[in-house]
C-alpha positions in Angstrom: -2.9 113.9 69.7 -4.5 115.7 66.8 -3.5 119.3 66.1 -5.5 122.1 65.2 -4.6 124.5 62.5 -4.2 128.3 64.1 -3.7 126.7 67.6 -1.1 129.0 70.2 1.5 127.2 72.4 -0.9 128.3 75.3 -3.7 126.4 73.7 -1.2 123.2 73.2 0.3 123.4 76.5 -3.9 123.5 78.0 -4.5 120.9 75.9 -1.7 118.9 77.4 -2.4 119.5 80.6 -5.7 118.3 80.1 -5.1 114.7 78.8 -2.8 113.8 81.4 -4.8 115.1 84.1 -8.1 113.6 82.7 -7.3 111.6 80.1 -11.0 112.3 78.4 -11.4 112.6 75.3 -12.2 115.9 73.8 -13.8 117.5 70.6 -10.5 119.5 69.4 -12.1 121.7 67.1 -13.7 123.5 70.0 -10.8 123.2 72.4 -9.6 126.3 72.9 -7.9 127.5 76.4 -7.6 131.0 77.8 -4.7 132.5 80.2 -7.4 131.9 82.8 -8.3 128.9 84.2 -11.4 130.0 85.2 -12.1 130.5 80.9 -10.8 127.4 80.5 -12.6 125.3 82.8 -15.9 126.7 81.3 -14.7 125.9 77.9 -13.6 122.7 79.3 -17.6 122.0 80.8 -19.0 123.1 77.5 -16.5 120.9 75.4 -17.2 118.2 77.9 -21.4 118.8 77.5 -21.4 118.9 74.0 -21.9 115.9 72.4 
């Protein structure tokens, strides 16, 4: 898994989460997670709806 320069445990740990829950690939330069789920599953729809 590619890691992103400036990236916070939090946002590795998200990350994670994420590919081995959905195993879909994502655009990590806008993969970003907040302490919120709710945050990150918008960020998640928009990474998801962007390309």
């Amino acid at each position: 898994m590619t890691v992103i320069p400036n990236m916070t445990t939090l946002d590795k740990m998200a990350l994670q989460h994420y590919y081995a829950t959905n195993g879909t690939r994502l655009c990590l330069y806008q993969a970003r997670c907040s302490t919120t789920s709710a945050t990150w599953r918008v960020r998640k729809h928009r990474i998801l709806n962007s390309g």
